[in-house]
N, C-alpha and C positions, 0 to 999 in steps of 0.2 A: 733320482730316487729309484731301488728299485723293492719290490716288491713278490715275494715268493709263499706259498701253501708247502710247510711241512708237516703238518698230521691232520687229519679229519675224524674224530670217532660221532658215533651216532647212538641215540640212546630213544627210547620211546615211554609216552606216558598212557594208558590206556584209558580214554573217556568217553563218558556216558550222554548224552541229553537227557533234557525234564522232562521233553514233550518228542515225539518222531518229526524232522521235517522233509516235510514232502518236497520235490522240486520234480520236474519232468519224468522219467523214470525212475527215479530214486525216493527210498524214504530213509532217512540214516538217524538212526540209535545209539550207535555205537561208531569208536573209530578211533585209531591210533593216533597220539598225537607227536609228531618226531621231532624231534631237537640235534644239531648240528654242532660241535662244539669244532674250532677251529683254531689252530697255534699256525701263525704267518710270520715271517720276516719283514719288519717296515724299515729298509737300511741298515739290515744287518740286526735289527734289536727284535726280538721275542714281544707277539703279540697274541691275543687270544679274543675271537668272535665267537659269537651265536646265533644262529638264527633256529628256525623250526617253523613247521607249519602240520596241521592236522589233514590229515588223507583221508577224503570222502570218497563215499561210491558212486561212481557215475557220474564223473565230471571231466576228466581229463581224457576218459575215452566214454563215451556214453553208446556201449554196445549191450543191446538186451541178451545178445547171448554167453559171456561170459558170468562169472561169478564174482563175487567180493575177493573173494581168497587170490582167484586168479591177478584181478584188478591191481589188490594190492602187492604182488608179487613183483607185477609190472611197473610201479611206482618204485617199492625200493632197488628191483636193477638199476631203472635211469639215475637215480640218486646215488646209487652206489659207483656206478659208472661215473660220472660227475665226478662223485670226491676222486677216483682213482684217477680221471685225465687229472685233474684240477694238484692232487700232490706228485703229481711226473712231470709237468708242464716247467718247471724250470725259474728263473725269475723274470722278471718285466717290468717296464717302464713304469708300472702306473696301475692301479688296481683296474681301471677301465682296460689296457693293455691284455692283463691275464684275463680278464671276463672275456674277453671276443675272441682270446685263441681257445677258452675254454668252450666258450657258446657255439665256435664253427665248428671245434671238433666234434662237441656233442653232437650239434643238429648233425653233421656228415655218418658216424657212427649209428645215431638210430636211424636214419633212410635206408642204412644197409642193414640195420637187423629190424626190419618194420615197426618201428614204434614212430606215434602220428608226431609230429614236431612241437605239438601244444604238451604232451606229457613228458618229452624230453626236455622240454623248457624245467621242468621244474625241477629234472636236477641241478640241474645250472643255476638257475636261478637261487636256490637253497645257498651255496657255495658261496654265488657272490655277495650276498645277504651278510653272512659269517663275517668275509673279506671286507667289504665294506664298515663293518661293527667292527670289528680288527682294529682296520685303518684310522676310524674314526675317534676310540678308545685313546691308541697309541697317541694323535697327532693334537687330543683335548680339544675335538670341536666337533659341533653337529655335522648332522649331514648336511643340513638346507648349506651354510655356510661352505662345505666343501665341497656339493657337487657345483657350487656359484662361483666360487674361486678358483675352480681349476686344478684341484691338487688330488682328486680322486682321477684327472686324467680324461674325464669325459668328453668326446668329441660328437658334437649333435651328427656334422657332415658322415660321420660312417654309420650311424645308424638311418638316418636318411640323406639322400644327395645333396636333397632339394634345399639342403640347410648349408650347402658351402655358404662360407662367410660369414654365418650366424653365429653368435656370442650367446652361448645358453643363459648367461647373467641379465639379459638382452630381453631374452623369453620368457623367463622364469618371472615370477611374483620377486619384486625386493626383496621382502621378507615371508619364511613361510607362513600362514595360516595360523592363528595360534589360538581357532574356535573355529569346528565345524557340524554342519546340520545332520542328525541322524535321520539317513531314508530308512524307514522301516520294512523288514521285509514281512511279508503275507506269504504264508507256504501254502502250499494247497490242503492242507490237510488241517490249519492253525484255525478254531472256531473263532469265528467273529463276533459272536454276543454271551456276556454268562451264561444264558440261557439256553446253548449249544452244547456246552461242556454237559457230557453224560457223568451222569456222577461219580461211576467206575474208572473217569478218566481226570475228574477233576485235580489237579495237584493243592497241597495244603506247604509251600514252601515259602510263601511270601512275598513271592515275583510273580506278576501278571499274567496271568495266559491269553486272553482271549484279545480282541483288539481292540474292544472299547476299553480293556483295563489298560490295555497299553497307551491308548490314548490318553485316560485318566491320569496313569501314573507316570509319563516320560513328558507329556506334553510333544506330544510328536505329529509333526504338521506334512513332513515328506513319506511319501508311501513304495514301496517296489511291490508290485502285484503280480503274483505266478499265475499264468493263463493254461488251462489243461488246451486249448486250440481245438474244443466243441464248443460250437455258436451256443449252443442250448445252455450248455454249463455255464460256461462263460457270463453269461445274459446277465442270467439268474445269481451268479456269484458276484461280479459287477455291482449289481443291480441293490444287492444285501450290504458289499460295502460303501459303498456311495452314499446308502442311508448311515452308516455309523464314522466315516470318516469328516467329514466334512466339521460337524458338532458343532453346529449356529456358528461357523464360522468360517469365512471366502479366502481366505490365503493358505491355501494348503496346493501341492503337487504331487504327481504320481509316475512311474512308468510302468510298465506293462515289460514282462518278462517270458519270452515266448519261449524260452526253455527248446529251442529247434525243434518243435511241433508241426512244421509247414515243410514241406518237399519244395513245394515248387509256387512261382511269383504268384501263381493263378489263383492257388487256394488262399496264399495270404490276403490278396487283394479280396477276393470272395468275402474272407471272412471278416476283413475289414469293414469293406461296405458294409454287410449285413451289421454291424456291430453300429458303424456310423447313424443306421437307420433306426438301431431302437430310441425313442422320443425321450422314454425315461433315464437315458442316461446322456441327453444330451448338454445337458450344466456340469455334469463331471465329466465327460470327456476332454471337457475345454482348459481341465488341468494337468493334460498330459503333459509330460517332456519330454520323452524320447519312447520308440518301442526297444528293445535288445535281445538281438538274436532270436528272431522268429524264423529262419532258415534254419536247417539241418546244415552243421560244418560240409558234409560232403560235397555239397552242391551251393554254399553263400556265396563262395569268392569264383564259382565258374563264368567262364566268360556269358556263355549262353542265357545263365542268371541275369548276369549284369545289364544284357541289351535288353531284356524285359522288366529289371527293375527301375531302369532309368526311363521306359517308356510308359512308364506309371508317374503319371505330370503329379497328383495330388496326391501323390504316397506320404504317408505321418513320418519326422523321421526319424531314420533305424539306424541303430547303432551293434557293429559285430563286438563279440565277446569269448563263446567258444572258439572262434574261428580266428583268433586275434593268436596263432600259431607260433608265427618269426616274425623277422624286422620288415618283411615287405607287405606284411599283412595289413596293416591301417591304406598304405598308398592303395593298394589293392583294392579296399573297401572302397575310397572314396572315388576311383574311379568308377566301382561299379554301381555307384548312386547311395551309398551309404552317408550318415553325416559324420562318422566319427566310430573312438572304441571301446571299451573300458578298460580302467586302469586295475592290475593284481598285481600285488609283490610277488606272487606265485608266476607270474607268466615272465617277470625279468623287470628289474628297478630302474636299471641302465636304457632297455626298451621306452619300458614309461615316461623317461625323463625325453626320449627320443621325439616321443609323440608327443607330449606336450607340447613340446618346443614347436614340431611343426603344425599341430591346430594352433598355436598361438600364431604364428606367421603367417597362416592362410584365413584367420579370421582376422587379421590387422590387413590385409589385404583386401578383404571383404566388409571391413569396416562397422563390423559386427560380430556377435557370437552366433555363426551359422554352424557351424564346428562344434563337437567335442569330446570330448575325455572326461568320462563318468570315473566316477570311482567306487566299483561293487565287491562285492563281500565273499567270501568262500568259508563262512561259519567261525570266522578267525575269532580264537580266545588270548588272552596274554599269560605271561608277563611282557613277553618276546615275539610271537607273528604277530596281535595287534596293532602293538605300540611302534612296531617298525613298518608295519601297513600303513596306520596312520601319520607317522613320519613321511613320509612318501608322499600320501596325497596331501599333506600341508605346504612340503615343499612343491609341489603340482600346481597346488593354487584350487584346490575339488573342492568345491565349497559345500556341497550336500553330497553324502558316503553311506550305500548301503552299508547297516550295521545288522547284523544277526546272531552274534553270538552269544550278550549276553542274553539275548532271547529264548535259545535252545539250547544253552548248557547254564549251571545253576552258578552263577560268576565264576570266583575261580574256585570254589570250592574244592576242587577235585586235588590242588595243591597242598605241600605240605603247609604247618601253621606257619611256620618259619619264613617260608617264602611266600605267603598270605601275608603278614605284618610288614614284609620290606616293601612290595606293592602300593599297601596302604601309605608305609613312611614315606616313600620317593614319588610317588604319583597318586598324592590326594585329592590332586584337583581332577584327573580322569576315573578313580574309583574312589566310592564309598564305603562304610563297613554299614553291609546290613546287620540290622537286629538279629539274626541269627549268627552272625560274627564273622561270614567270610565276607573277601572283598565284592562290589558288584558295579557294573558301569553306571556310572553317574552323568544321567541322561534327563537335563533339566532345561523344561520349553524347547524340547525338539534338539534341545545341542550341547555339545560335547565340547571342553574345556582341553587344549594341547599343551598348553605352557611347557609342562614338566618334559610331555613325547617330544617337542622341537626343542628342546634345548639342552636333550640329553643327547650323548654322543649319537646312537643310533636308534630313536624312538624308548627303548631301556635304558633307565638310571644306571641300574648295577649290573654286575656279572653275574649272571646265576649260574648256579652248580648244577649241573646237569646230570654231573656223574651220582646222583641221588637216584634217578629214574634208572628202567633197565634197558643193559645193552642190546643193542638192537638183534647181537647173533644169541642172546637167553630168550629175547620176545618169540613169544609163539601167538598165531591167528585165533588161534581156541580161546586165548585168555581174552579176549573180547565177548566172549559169550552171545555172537551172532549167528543168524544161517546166515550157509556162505553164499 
């Protein structure tokens, strides 16, 4: 087989949220949502991929002294960079092939023009996305089926060693997922009772804001909690939702998202303890599942870190996320006393599918689930980042997936009707048509329905038209209507 990128164009949709969500330093309102459209050669024959993902502020670099403008400047060089290695690269064995000359060259290229390895992931990753929906379109089969069978080329061994001789067929779920649980996210800024919503800020749209409505209305039993990393706040935030999440009822979960609020093992441990030690939340601590990235990237994966994080015998455990870089970044973690990472289609699919594969060989070793591979959220909306995110983690085996978007943007509204009604036609069972008449995720007893995402070629039924949206070289920062 071989496999070739001859044209990439890019085109942007510009969207709004209902509500601001808040995460670590960022509050985001606004933000470009980009789309990929992509013509490959599978054997000589004409193929055509999509992917797309929406570009937040303060995430991929989480520097307070830059700007939005600046930030996202940054994001479409790497991206642009990407398609350019990505259509001069030539043909290759195997869609996995072209992705690892694509992914060395990129990481090699931004070392030498300072961009951190987690933002250069995402041009790369954008690419193989395309390429992958390409391949998958052309050859009439899902993903789950083709990264199992072998013909997208995937080798677990070079994403990790430690995987010579492994059969990803071997690691992988038989079949993907075809139901999973939405973790809900809490942003820092999202009120938790009606009765917090200032009436200046209430919305009248028909989608829940606050978190007992969401509880009301999603039936939603998993939680992702943004922790600002002050005891005080914390406590007291905790403290507020513990009384509204639980709702006369003992099977719910939670993690705790430390948004890298913590320099160093000292203070996290600090604030640990102290947090262990309030009485009042000691019934709902006991629903933790993992913490994520409570470290600052700069300093998670340093050696120096590692020999004091591992000398914290009772540490809760943490899972890296910003710091989840390149391909040595999970081994990385776990030597340095981490239990695992999470999984983004933004950080690389091929990655994902890498890690999987080895938490599942080192908790079949350990004969347990001591390990693993979360699956969190980056505000994704569909028709196309969702439904290929959640393609991903079906095939992964994620069985509970931070979900936030349809929480912070008003479903798909912002799309044309046109490609609002194919939505609804091709994936009724992941979207609803609100009574207001756009589509909206259909999020019933805590979980999310995949049939239609795993059994469409790449998480999308159809081919959407892109070239509706505007070109990326017409897109200007202004038409966002944000400070920069």
């Amino acid at each position: 087989m071989t496999v070739g990128v001859r044209q990439i164009e890019q085109y942007v949709l510009n969207t709004r949220t209902r509500m601001p969500f808040r995460y670590g330093i960022a509050s985001m309102t606004a933000l470009p949502h980009l789309f990929l459209r992509l013509r490959a050669t599978i054997d000589a024959e004409l193929a055509v991929g999509i992917a797309s993902e929406g570009l937040p502020p303060k995430w991929f670099t989480k520097d307070p002294q830059t700007t939005f403008r600046a930030d996202l400047a940054d994001m479409l060089a790497v991206i642009g960079h990407a398609c350019d290695i990505a259509s001069h690269l030539g043909e290759a064995a195997s869609v996995f092939d072209l992705w690892q000359a694509l992914h060395q060259e990129q990481q090699s290229w931004a070392a030498r023009a300072g961009y951190p390895p987690l933002l250069a992931g995402l041009g790369a990753s954008l690419v193989e996305r395309a390429l992958i929906d390409a391949f998958c379109r052309a050859t009439e089969q899902p993903f789950g089926r083709a990264i199992r069978n072998g013909t997208l080329g995937f080798q677990p061994e070079v994403i990790h060693a430690e995987l010579e001789g492994a059969h990803t067929a071997d690691l992988l779920p038989e079949t993907p997922l075809r139901q999973v649980v939405a973790r809900h996210t809490v942003g820092l800024a999202d009120p938790l009772t009606e009765d917090e919503i200032p009436a200046d800020e209430r919305l009248d749209d028909g989608l829940p804001q606050s978190l007992e409505a969401c509880i009301r209305t999603y039936g939603v039993t998993h939680f992702k909690l943004k922790v600002f990393g002050d005891l005080n706040r914390d406590v007291d935030r905790l403290g507020r939702i513990a009384r509204v999440v639980p709702a006369g009822r003992d099977q719910y979960g939670f993690t705790l998202d430390g948004n890298e609020q913590f320099h160093t093992v000292a203070d996290l441990q600090q604030f640990w303890t102290a947090l262990q030690g309030e009485r009042d939340l000691h019934a709902f601590m006991r629903h933790l599942i993992f913490v994520e990235q409570p470290l600052h990237r700069d300093v998670a994966l340093s050696e120096d870190l590692g020999e004091r994080l591992r000398a914290w015998e009772d540490r809760p455990p943490i899972i890296i996320d910003e710091s989840d870089g390149d391909v040595d970044s999970l081994p990385r973690a776990l030597a340095a006393g981490y239990v695992g990472t999470s999984h983004k289609n933004c950080k690389g699919v091929f990655r994902g599918v890498g890690n999987a594969c080895l938490i599942a060989q080192l908790n079949r070793a350990e004969r347990g689930p001591r390990y693993v591979l979360s699956g969190e959220d980056l505000a994704n909306v569909g028709p196309v980042a969702l439904l290929q995110d959640l393609a991903a983690m079906a095939t992964l085996g994620v069985e509970h997936v931070e979900r936030n978007g349809h929480h912070y943007f008003r479903g798909l509204s912002m799309l044309p009707e046109a490609v609002q009604s194919e939505v609804l036609g091709r994936h009724g069972d992941l979207y609803r048509r609100h009574p207001a008449g756009f589509p909206t995720l259909d999020v019933r007893q805590g979980r999310i329905d995949l049939g239609s995402v795993v059994d469409a070629p790449f998480g999308t039924d159809f081919l959407l038209d892109v070239t509706q949206f505007t070109p990326l070289a017409d897109w200007r920062f202004d038409e966002l209507g944000v400070q920069e």
